[in-house]
C-alpha positions in Angstrom: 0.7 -9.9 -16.4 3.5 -11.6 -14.1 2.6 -14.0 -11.7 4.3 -11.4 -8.8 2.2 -8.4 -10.5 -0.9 -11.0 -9.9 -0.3 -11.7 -6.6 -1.8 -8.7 -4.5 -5.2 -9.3 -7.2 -5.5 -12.7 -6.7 -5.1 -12.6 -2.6 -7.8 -9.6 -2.3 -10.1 -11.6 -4.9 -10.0 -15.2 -3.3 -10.0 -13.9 0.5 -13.4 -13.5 0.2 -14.1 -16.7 -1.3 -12.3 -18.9 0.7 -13.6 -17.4 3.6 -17.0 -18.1 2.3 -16.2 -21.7 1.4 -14.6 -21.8 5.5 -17.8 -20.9 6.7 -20.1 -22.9 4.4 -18.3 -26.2 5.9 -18.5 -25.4 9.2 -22.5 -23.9 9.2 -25.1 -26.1 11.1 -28.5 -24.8 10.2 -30.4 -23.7 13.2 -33.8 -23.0 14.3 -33.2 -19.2 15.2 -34.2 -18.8 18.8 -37.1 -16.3 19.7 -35.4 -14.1 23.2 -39.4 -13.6 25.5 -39.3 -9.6 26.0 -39.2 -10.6 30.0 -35.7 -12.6 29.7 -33.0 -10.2 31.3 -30.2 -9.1 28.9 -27.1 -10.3 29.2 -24.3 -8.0 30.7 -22.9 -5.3 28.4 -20.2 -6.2 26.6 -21.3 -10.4 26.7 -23.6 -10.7 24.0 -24.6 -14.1 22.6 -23.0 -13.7 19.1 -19.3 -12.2 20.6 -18.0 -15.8 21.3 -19.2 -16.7 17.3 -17.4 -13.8 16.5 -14.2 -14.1 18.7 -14.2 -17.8 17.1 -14.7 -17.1 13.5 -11.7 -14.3 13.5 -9.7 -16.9 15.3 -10.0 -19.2 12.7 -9.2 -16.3 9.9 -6.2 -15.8 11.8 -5.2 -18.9 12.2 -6.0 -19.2 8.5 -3.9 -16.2 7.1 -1.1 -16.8 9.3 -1.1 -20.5 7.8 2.8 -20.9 5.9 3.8 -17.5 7.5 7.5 -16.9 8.3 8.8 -14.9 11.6 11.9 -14.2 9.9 12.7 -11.0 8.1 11.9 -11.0 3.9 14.7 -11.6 1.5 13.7 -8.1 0.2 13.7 -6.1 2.8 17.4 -7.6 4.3 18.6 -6.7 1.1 17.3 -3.0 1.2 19.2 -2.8 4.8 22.1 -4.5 3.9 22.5 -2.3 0.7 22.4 1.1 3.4 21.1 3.3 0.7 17.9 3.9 1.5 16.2 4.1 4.9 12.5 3.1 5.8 10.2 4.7 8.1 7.1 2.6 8.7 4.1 2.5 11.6 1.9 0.0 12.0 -1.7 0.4 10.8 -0.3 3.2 8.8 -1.1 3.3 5.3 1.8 5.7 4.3 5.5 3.8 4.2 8.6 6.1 3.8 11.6 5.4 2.1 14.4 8.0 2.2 17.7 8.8 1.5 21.2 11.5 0.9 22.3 12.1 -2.7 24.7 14.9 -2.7 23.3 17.9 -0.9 20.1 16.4 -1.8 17.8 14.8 0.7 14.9 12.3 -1.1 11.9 11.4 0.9 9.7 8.9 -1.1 6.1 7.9 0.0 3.5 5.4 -1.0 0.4 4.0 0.2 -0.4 0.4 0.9 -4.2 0.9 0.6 -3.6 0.4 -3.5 -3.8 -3.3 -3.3 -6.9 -3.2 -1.4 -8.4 -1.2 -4.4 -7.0 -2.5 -7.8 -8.1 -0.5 -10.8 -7.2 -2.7 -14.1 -5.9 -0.6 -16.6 -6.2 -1.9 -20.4 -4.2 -1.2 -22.6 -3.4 -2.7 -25.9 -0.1 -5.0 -27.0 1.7 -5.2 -30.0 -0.4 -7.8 -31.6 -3.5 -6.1 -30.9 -4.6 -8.3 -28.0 -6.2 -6.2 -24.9 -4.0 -6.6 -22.0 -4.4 -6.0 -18.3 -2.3 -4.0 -16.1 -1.1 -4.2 -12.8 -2.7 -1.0 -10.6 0.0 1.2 -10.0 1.2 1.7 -5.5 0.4 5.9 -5.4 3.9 6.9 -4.2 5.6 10.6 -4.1 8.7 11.7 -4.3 10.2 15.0 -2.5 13.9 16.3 -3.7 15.4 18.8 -1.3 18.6 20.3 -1.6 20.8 22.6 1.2 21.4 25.3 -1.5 17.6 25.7 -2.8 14.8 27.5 -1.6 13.0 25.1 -3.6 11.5 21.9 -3.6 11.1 19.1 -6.3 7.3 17.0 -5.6 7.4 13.5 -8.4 4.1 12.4 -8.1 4.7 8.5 -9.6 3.4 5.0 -9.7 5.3 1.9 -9.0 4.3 -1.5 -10.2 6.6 -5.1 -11.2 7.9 -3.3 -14.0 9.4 -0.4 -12.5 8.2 3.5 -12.0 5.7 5.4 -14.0 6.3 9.6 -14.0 3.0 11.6 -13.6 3.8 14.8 -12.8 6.7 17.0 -11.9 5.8 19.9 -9.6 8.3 22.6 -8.1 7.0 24.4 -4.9 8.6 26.5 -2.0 10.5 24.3 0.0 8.4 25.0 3.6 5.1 24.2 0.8 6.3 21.1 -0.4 7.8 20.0 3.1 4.7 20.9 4.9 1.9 18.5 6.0 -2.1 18.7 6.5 -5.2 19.1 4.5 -4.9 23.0 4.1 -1.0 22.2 2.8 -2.3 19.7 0.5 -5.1 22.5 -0.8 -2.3 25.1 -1.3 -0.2 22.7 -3.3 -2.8 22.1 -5.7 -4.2 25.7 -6.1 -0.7 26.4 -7.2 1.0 25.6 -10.6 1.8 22.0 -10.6 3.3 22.1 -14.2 2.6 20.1 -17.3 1.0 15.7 -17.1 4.6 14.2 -17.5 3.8 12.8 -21.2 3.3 15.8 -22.2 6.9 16.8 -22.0 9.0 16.7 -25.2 10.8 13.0 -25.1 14.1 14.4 -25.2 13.1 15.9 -21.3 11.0 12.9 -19.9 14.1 10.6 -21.4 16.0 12.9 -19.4 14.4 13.7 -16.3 13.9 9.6 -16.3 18.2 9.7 -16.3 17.8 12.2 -13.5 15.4 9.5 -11.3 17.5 6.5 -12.3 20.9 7.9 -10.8 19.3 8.7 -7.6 18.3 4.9 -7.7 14.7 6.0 -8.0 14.5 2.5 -10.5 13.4 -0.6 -11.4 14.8 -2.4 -7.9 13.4 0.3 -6.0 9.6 -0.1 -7.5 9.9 -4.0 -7.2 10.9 -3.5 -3.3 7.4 -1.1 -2.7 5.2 -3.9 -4.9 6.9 -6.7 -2.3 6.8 -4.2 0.9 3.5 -3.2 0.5 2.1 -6.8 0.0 3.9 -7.9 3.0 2.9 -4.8 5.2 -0.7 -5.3 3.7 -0.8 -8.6 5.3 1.0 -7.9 8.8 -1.2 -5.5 9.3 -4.4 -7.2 8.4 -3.5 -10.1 10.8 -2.7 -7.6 13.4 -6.4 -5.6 12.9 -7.9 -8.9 13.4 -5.8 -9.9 16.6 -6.8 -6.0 18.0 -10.6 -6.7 17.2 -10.4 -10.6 18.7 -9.1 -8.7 21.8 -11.8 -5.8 21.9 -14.6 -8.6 21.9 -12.9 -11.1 24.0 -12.4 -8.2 26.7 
């Protein structure tokens, strides 16, 4: 595994840890005071552990925003520089959009950050028999539009370091496909969603893989989701903390 494809693992494995080893420096063991049940509570909103917890996500924000540049990523500069593709992202959101016009066609690609809070290692096996690890694959979906169809195109894939994976091709009504919400959603999958990608002859994966790659759904695109979502991932995190400082402080 590369040392990129690594990096979302290792941060969501050691955060824990090092905030354990944090704490564990700066714990004085106590006697654990005993409150008489005539003492008067304190106001609502002022208990005795919110300034303990106000302090100790101070010090994980001051922590995780340790090294952290205010200026734009490399990465993402070059995605707007390049004018191809468009992003669409809210805060706290866990769904990023990247989109852009191919022709008459219209491409609307979505992924989810929440992949690299939940890594599932996939083995698999190399060419000298040793058992590898690979990098979890960032959910993303693809919807291909075009002015002259009725229908839509729905790529369910997985991005990772070493480019896109195809899962599943799926053709649907163009108002189906387009459409949002749970009851959408269940439509879509009580309908035909065609055959698991690797089950195609190779001659039409190699082809519909052709297809992708001139629409730059490639290699560049799938590194720029690994890096976005890491970097979202992070921003976000900080920001959830600074919300939750400011509830407690209030």
């Amino acid at each position: 595994m590369s040392l990129h494809a690594l990096r979302p693992v290792l941060r969501s494995a050691l955060r824990p840890a090092l905030r354990t080893l944090r704490a564990s420096r700066v714990s004085i063991p106590r006697a654990t005071a005993v409150r008489a049940f005539h003492v008067s509570r304190p106001a609502y909103g002022s208990g005795e552990t919110d300034s303990e917890l106000a302090a100790a996500i101070a010090a994980e924000i001051a922590y995780e925003s340790e090294g952290a540049s205010s200026s734009k990523p490399g990465f993402l500069q070059e995605l707007e520089d390049e004018g191809v593709w468009s992003l669409s992202d809210t805060a706290n959101s866990d769904d990023v959009v990247v989109s852009r016009k191919f022709g008459d066609e219209t491409l609307k690609l979505t992924f989810q950050i929440s992949d690299l809070d939940n890594p599932e290692a996939v083995e698999s096996v190399d060419a000298d028999g040793n058992v590898v690890e690979d990098p979890a694959y960032i959910t993303s979906s693809l919807l291909v539009t075009k002015s002259g169809s009725k229908k839509a195109l729905l790529i369910d894939l997985g991005a990772s370091p070493d480019g896109f994976e195809v899962t599943n091709v799926a053709i649907y009504d163009k108002g189906l496909a387009e459409a949002d919400g749970v009851e959408a959603d269940w439509k879509r999958r009580s309908s035909y969603m065609g055959p698991q990608f690797d089950t195609l002859d190779s001659v039409v994966q190699d082809a519909f893989q052709a297809y992708l790659a001139e629409r730059g759904i490639d290699a560049a695109l799938s590194n720029f989701i690994v890096s976005y979502s890491e970097y979202k991932e992070q921003k976000d995190y900080v920001g959830w903390l600074s919300d939750v400082k400011e509830f407690v402080n209030a």
